[in-house]
N, C-alpha and C positions, 0 to 999 in steps of 0.2 A: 583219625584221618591221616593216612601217609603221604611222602611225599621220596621220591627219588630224583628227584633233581637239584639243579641249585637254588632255584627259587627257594627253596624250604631255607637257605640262610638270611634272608631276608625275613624270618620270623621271629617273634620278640622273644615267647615262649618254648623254648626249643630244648630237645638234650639228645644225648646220642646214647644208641644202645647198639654195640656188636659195631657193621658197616649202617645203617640205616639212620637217618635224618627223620624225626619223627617231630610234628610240629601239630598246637592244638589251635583250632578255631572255634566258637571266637576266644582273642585271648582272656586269661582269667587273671588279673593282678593280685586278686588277693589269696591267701590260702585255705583250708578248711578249718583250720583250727591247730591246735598241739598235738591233742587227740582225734583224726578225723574219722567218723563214721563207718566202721568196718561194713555197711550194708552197700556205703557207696562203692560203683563200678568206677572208679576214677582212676584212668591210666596214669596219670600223676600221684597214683598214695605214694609212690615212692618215693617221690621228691622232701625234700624238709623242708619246714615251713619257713625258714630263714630264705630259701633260694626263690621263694615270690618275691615280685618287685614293691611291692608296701609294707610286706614284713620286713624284707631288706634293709630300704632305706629308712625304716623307722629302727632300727636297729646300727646302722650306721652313728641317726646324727645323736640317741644315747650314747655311745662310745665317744663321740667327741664331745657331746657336753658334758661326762663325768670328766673327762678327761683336760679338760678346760681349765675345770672348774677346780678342779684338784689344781694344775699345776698356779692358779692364780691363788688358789689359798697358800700355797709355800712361797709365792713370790711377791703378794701384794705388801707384804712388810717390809720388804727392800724396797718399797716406792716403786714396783714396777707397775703398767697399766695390763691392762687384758689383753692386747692385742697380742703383748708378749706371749703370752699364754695361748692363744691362738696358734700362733706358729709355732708354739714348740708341739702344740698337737698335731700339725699339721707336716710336719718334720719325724715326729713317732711315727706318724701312720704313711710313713712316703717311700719309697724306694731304698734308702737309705738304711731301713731298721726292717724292711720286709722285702724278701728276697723276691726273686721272679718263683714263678711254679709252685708256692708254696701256698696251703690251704689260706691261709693270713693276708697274702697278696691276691689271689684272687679274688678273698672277700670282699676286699677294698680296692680291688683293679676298676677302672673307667668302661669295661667292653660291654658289646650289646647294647641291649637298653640301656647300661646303665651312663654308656657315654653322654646318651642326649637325656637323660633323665635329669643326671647331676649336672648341668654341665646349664641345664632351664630354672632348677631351684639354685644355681650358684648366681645366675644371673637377677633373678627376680631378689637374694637377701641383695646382690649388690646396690640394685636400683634401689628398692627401698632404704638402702644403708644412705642415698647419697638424698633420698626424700626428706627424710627425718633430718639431717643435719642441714637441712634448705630450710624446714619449719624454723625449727634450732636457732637460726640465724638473724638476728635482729638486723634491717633492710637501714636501720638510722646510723648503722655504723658506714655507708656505703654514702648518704647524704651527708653525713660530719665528718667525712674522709678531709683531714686536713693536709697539708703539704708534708708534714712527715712521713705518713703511712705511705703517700703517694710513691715519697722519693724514697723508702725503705723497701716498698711491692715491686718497683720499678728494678731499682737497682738489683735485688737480690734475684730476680729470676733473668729478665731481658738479659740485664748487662754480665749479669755471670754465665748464660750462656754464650754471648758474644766472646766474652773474655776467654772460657774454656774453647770455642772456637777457632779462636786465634793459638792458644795455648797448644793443642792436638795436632793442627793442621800445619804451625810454620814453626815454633821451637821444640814441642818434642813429636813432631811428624815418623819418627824411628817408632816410637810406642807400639807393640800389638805386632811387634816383627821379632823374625829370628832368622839372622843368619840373611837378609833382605828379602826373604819372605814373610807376607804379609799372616800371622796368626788370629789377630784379632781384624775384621774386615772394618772397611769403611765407614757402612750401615749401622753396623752392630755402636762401634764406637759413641758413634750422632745420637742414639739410641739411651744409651747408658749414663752420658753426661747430660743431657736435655734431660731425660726422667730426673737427675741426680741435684737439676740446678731447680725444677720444680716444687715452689709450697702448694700443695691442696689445701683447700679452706677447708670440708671435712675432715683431714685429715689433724691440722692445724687446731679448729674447734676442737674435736674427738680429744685431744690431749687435753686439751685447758679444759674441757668440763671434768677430765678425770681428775684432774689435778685442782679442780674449784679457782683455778683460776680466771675464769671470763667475765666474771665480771669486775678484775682487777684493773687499774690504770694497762698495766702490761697488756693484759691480757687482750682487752678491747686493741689497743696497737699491734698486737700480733695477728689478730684476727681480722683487723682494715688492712692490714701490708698483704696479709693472703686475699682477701679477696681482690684486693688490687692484681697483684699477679696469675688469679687465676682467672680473673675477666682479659685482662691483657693477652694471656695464654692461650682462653677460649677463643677470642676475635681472631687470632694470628690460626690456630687451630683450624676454624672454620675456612678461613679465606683459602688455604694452603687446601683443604680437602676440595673447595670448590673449583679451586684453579687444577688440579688433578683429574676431577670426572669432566673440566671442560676440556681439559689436551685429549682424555681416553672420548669422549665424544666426538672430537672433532676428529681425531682418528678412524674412530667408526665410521665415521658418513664422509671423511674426507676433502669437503669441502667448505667448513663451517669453521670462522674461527673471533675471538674474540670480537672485534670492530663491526662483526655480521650475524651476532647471534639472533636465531629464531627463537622466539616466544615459546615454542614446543617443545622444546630440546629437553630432558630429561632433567641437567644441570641446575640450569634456571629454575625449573618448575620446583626443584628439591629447594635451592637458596629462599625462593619465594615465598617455601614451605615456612621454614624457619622462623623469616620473618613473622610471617603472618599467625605464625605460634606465639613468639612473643608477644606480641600485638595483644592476643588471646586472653595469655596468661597478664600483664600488665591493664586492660581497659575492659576484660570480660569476667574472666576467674578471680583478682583479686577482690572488686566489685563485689563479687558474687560470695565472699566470704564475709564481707562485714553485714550484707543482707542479714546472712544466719547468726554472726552475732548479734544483731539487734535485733532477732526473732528467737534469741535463746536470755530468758530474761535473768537478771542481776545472780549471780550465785547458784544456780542452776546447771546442771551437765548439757552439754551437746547433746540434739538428738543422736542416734547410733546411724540413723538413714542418710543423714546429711557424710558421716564420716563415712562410712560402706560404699557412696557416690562420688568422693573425694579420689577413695584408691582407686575405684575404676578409672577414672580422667588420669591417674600416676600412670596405672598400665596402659592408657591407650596412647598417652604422650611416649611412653618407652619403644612400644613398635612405629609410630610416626616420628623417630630420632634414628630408629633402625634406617626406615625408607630413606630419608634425607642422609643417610650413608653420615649420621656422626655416632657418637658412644652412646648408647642406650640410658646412661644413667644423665643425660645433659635435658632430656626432657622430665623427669621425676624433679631434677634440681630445679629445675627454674620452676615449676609448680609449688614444689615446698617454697621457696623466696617468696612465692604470693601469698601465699597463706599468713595469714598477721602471727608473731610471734606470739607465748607466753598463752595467758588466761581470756576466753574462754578456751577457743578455740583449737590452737596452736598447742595448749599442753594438753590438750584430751586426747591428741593424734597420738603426741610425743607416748602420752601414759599410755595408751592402749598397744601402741606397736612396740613402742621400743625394747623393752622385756626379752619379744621374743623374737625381734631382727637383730640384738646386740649379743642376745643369751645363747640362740640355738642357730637362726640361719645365716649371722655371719660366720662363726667360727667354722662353720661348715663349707661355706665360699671359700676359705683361708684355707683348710683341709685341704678341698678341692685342686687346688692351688697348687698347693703344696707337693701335689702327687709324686709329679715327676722330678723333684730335689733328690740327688743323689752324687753324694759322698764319693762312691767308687769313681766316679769321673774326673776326680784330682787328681792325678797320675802325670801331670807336664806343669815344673813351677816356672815357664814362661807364659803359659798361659793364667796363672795365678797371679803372677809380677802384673800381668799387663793388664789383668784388670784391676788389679788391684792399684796400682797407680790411678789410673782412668778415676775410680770412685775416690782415690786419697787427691789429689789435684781440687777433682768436682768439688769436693766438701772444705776446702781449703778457700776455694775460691768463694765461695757461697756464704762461709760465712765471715770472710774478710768485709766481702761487698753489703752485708747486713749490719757491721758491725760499727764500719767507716761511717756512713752515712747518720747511725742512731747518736755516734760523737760529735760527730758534727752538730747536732742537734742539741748539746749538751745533757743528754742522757747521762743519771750515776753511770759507772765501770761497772760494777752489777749486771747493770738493768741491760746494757748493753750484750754483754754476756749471756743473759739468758734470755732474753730476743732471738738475739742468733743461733743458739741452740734450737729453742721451738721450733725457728724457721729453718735449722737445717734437719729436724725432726720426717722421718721416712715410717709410713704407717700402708695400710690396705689400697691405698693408691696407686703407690708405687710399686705396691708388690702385685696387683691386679693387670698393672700393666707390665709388667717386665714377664708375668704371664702371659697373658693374651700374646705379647712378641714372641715366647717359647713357641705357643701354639702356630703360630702365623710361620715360624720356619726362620724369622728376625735374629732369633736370640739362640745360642748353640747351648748344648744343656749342659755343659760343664761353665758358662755365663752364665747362666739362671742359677746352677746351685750356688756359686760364690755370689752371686749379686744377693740372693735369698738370704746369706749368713749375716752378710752384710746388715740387711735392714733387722734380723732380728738382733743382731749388736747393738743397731743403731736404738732402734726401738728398747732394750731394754738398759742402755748403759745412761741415755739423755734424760728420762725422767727423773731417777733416783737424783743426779745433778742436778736438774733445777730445784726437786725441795729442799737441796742442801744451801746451794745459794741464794734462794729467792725466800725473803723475810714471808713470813704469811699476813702478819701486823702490817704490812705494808700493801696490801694487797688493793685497797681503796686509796690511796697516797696518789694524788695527782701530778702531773708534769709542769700543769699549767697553774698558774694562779686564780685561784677562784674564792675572793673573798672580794668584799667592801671595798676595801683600803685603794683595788686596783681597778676600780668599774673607770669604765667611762664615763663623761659626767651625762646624765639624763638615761644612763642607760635602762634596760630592764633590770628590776631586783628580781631574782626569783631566790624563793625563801619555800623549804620545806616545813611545814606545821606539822610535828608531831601531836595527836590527841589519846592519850592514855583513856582518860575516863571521859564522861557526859560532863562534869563540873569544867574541863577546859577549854570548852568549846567558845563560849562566850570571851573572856579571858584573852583566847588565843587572836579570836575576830582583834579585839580590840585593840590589841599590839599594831597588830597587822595594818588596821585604819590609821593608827599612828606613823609609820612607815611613810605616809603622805603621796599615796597613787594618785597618780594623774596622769593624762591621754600624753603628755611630753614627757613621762619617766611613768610607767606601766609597773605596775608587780605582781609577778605570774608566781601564785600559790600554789603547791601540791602537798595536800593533805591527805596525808598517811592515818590512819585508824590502826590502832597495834591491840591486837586481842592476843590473849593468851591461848594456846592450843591445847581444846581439853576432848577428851571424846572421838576424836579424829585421828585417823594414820596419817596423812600425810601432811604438811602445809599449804595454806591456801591463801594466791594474791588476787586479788578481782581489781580490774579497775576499771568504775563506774561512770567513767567516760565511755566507755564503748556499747557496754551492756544497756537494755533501757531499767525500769525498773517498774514491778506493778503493784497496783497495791494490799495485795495479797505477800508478798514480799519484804523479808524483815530484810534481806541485807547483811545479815550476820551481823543484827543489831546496829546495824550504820545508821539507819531513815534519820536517826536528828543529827549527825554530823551532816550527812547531804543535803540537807534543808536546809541548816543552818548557813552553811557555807554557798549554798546556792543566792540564798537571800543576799547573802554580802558580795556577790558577784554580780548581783540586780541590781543592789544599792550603789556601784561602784562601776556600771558598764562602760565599757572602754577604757575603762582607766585599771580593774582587776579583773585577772582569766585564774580562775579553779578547775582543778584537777583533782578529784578524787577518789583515793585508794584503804581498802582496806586489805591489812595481811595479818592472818590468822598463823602463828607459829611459836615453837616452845621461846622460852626467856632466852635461852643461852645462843640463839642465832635472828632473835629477830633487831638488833643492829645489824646484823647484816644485810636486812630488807631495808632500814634506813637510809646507810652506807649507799648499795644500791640505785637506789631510787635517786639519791638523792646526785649520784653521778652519770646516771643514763642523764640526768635533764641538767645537767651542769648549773645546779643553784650556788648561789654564793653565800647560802644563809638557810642553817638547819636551827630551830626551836624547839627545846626540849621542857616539857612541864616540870618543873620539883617533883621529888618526891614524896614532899607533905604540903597538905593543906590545912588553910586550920577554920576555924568559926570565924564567925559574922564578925563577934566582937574582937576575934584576933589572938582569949587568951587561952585558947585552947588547940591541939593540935586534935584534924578531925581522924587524918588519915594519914600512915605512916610508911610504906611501899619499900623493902627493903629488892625486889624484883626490879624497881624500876631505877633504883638507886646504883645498882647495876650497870642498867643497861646503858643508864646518860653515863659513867661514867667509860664503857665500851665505848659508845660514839665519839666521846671524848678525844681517844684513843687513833681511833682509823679513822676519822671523818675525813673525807676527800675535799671538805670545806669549811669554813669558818662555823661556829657554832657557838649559840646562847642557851642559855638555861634559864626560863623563867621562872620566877618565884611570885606567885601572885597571892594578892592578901582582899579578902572582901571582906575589907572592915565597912561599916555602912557610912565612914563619916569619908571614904575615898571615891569618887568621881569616875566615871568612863568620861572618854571624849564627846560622844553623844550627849553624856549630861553636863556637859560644859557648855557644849554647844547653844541647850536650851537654856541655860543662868545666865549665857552672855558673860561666861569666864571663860579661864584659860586652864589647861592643864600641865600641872606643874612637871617640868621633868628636869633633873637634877643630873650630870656629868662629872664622875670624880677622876679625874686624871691627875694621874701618878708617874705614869712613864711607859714604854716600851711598846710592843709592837700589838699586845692583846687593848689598851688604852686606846692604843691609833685609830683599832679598828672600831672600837666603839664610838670613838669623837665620829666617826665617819658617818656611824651610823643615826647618831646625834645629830648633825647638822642636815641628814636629810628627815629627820625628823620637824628641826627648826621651820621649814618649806610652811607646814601648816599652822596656818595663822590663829588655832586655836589652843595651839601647844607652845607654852614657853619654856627655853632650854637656860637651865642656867651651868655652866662649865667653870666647875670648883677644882682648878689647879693646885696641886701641894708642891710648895717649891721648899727647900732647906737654904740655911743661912750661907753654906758654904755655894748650892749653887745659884742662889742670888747673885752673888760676889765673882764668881767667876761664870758668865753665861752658857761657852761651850765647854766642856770638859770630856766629851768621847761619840762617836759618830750614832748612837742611839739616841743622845740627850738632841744633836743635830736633829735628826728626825722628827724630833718631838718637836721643836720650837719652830720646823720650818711648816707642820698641820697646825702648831698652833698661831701663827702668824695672821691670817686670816679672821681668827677666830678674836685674836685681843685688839685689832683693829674695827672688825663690826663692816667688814666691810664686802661679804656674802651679797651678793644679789638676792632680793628678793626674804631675805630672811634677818631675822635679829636674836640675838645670842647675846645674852648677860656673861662678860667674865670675870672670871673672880678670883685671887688670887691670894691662899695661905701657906705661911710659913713654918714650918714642922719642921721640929728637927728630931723627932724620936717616937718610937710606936704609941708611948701614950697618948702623944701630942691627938695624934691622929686618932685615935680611939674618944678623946674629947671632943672634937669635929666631929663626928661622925655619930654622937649623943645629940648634940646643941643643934643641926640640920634634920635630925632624923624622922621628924615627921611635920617640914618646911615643903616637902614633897609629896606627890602622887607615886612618883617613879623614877627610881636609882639605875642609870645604866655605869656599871664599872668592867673592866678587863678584869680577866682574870688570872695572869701573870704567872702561871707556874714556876716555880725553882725559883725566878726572877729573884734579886737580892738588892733591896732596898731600906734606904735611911728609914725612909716612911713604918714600915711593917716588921723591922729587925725583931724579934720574940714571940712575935704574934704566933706566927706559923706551929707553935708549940700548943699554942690552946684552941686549934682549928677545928672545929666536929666535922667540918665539910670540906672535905678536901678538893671537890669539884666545883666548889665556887669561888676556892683560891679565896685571902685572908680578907680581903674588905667584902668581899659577898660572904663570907662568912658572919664576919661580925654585924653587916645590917640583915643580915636571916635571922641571926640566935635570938631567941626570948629576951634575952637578958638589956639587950640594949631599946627593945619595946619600940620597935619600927611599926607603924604602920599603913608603910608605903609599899610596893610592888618594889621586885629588883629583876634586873636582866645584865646577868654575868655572860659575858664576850669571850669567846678564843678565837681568835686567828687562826686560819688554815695552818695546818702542821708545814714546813719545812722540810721537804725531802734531803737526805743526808749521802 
């Protein structure tokens, strides 16, 4: 079917032969094959199968994902992240490296179909790119927003735009001119610094997961300060679009203006919209996902129909973001935020999309992007200076105002440092928009190409930086103090219970009942189950709080952890809340699920099992774990909180509290204080022990002759005498503490103590002191088999001294340096 007029340009499928415009109905997207059928009459055999539009673009985004993926293999060793890699592909294939007219550039030219083609899948990887890091985004970092984050979100975006503001407009108001001509405009300027002073929270995220930093002290701060700024951003965003379509309204009908607006008026109806979207997503949609987790039972996949019904409500939020006239990706985001983070749910989305929205349809958005970047447009170094100032100023300012505020805060000089860095961190956001303004007529294209250089500078020079200055050992290291020694008094304990095997279940209750809960000082337990990963690719956290459980269902062999600890949550209602998790993963990272865990819930008390146990009667060792010996001494290491090691002994002539209970005795617990800040923490723990009137504490002090004789002698022995002040008085509300008080003056001394008591108890609590350099222990440290229980938990563990009492060795939260 021919066609001689100009309608026939309006056809998708079109080619020219001679003068004639020859155009097919209906169109046909795909093509016949490599080899297509010499029988077919197809006016098109001429055509290559490349010049179809599905052969095309499946041909396209191979080229950019070999090309990706290559240039991320040469660069991921310098610590660079992908996105790098992204745009250098997207810079290959732009203007730049492919001429005009040339078979190479028209393959990869935007015309025809392929404007609105590429231009629908660049939009839909974006949305979904900004779904995914909503799921991604844990909503308790945005509740425990504390006044740091607030005043580091605040400052670094608001006030550094005001400041660049001030900067542009009254002392270097010349910038962007030549000669009193204006080069760089107005608009474009507000443009470049406002993008420049902006953190994106995905953008933000997207680094720290590459870099496995999110769930660092840092990281979580980097990632409250962004969301902080980019809710601040979106509210200010919104208003400023609403106040726009109300001038260009009241314009249109001319008589309508703020103080008289009608109900009908297009403006309103859109802000209404919004609202009432969120509203949606907050009391209807989020709702409606725990439904499905608690209709998908313990350790089981998502059904696929619930997630297939999830992205359709992404897409239909994307064009009801369109109508309401904001960014198409502000409704996928605020969906992913509802969705609950992590296991079931939230990582089946994560698992199933991300692969191929991070692998294949972003970098093709970024491509996309990229098209019109060209090189040839540098040809005037005033307009090189002027922006390049604009963006050297922006960043100056941005990350003075990040930097200021995290010192004030008394943040290390480090951590400072690469704070500000992350947060002056430019990824697909920014390059997304400095696009969309190219396209809009905003941005002049020899702006885009240096603003483009720019971010991939920025982009590839601030990762490799931060893994240089940023410890990775440190990466669980708190800001805040989270141990014992600094609770409030009555406050909540929250203690993480590690359970290795089925044998510490009991054991571990038991501890736990000793701690002494009650409705006026509660103790919120989160028990971890640690399996080894066998059989499996990936690792797996469940937490059986959410999920229900049936009983067809093993749990990944949990059912007697959950019982168990269910029962002692019944036995103990309002006074103990359990939480319980199991995570399935190899040896060499599952302290990182402890670590973890055990900071999303800010415990001030993680328990870790030995890693032997031995028989009934005690003289035999049953079970020897050189895997878990390990791992407690990893946790050791990074815990972002105080931590214990229990050593438990079921000799049958040793007592639980229960069976005290029934004899109408006491259970003996014994306190060896020595000195220093691991000691402190365990007296602490001691005296909330003393609370229950079926445990008696006895606190065995080793003092030396010399410090008898002189009482203070250095600001840690201070310390020590002003926690134990309390304690040799007796004068504790509501508790009573035996003290007791030996004199040592040499490692044997103390190694004779520690025979003649040795089995006057049920259970030994000591610190564990590392490096620490005392009268008490001087030589000891030479015949230590255990070096995670530090010298006096050593010598009541070893055989040799024939303990057959329980021991619970103390560290105090690490000290950040």
């Amino acid at each position: 079917m021919e066609f001689g007029d100009d309608r026939s340009l309006y056809l998708r499928d079109t080619w020219r032969e001679a003068n004639t415009i020859c155009g097919v109905l209906p169109m046909n997207p795909s093509s016949s094959g490599i080899w297509p059928s010499t029988k077919l009459q197809d006016p098109k055999a001429n055509i290559e199968f490349w010049n179809y539009m599905f052969p095309h673009v499946e041909i396209i985004f191979l080229i950019v994902t070999v090309l990706w993926q290559f240039f991320h293999f040469l660069f991921k060793r310098l610590g660079m992240i992908r996105f790098t890699s992204h745009m250098l592909t997207g810079i290959l294939l732009s203007k730049s490296f492919m001429k005009e007219n040339t078979p190479a550039r028209n393959f990869f030219s935007t015309e025809d179909y392929k404007d609105t083609l590429f231009g629908l899948v660049g939009a839909c990887s974006y949305m979904m790119f900004w779904f995914l890091m909503g799921v991604k985004m844990d909503l308790s970092l945005v509740r425990n927003t504390g006044k740091k984050a607030i005043t580091i979100g605040l400052s670094s975006v608001l006030l550094s735009i005001t400041v660049c503001s001030f900067i542009f407009f009254v002392i270097l108001r010349d910038v962007g001119t030549k000669k009193g001509e204006p080069v760089v405009n107005f608009f474009e300027i507000i443009i470049i610094y406002s993008i420049q002073c902006l953190s994106s929270f995905p953008v933000i995220g997207n680094l720290l997961f590459e870099l496995r930093l999110q769930n660092s002290e840092l990281g979580r701060l980097a990632m409250s300060s962004a969301v902080i700024s980019d809710f601040s951003t979106s509210v200010l965003s919104a208003v400023l679009v609403f106040l726009k379509e109300l001038r260009e309204e009241k314009t249109r009908l001319g008589s309508i203006f703020i103080g008289d607006v009608v109900v009908g008026n297009r403006p309103l109806k859109r802000a209404g919209t919004v609202v009432v979207f969120v509203c949606f997503a907050i009391y209807v949609f989020r709702p409606l996902m725990f439904v499905i987790i608690n209709r998908t039972p313990s350790g089981r996949p998502v059904k696929k129909f619930y997630i297939y019904l999830i992205i359709i409500l992404v897409f239909g939020s994307a064009v009801l973001a369109d109508w309401c006239k904001q960014t198409i990706f502000i409704g996928p985001f605020i969906l992913g935020l509802a969705v609950p983070h992590g296991p079931p749910l939230g990582s089946a989305i994560v698992q199933k999309f991300e692969s191929a929205v991070f692998g294949t349809f972003l970098p093709f958005f970024v491509a996309t992007c990229a098209e019109e970047f060209d090189t040839s447009m540098l040809h005037s170094w005033t307009d090189f200076k002027s922006i390049f100032i604009i963006v050297f100023v922006s960043f100056v300012v941005k990350f003075a105002l990040t930097t200021l505020p995290a010192l004030l805060f008394r943040m290390p000089a480090n951590d400072c440092l690469a704070l500000s860095l992350i947060m002056s961190f430019k990824g697909i956001f920014e390059f997304g928009a400095y696009a969309f303004g190219f396209q809009r007529g905003s941005i002049r294209p020899v702006t885009f190409t240096i603003l483009s250089l720019y971010i991939l500078l920025n982009s590839a020079i601030i990762p490799p930086i931060l893994r240089r200055i940023y410890d990775p050992s440190r990466m669980y290291a708190g800001y805040e103090k989270r141990n014992m020694l600094h609770m409030k008094p009555n406050s909540e304990l929250r203690v993480l219970s590690c359970i290795y095997r089925t044998d510490d279940i009991h054991p571990m209750i038991n501890l736990l009942e000793a701690t002494c809960p009650s409705r006026e000082s509660p103790v919120a337990t989160y028990v971890l189950h640690l399996m080894e990963l066998i059989g499996r690719a990936s690792p797996v956290f469940i937490s059986h709080r959410l999920q229900i459980r049936k009983s067809e269902d093993t749990s990944y062999n949990s059912e007697s952890v959950i019982a168990s600890f269910d029962q002692f949550h019944k036995d103990f209602f309002g006074s103990v809340f359990v939480s319980t998790y199991t995570a399935i993963s190899v040896p060499k990272t599952m302290h990182g699920d402890i670590c973890m865990l055990a900071l999303n819930n800010t415990t001030s008390l993680i328990i870790l099992p030995f890693h032997q146990t031995w028989s009934a009667d005690g003289s035999a060792i049953v079970s020897d774990s050189i895997m878990i010996r390990k791992l407690n001494k990893s946790v050791l290491e990074l815990s972002p909180c105080s931590v214990g090691i229990f050593i438990y002994r079921s000799n049958n002539g040793r007592r639980t509290i229960r069976e005290t209970a029934a004899n109408f005795s006491s259970y003996q617990v014994c306190m060896l204080f020595l000195g220093g800040k691991d000691d402190r923490e365990a007296l602490t723990l001691a005296k909330r022990m003393a609370r229950n009137a079926r445990i008696k504490i006895t606190v065995v002090c080793l003092v030396s002759s010399e410090q008898r004789a002189n009482q203070v002698t250095d600001w840690d022995r201070m310390l020590d005498l002003e926690l134990l002040r309390d304690v040799k008085s007796n004068v504790l509300e509501g508790v009573s503490i035996i003290y007791s008080e030996q004199v040592v003056d040499d490692a044997s001394q103390t190694s004779t103590l520690l025979k003649s008591i040795a089995n006057e108890y049920d259970l030994f609590i000591v610190g564990r002191e590392k490096g620490r350099k005392s009268v008490f222990t001087e030589g000891l440290e030479e015949w230590s088999e255990f070096e995670e229980l530090g010298v006096v938990g050593d010598l009541l563990a070893s055989q040799d001294l024939k303990c057959q009492a329980s021991v619970l060795v103390i560290q105090q939260q690490q000290q950040m340096i």
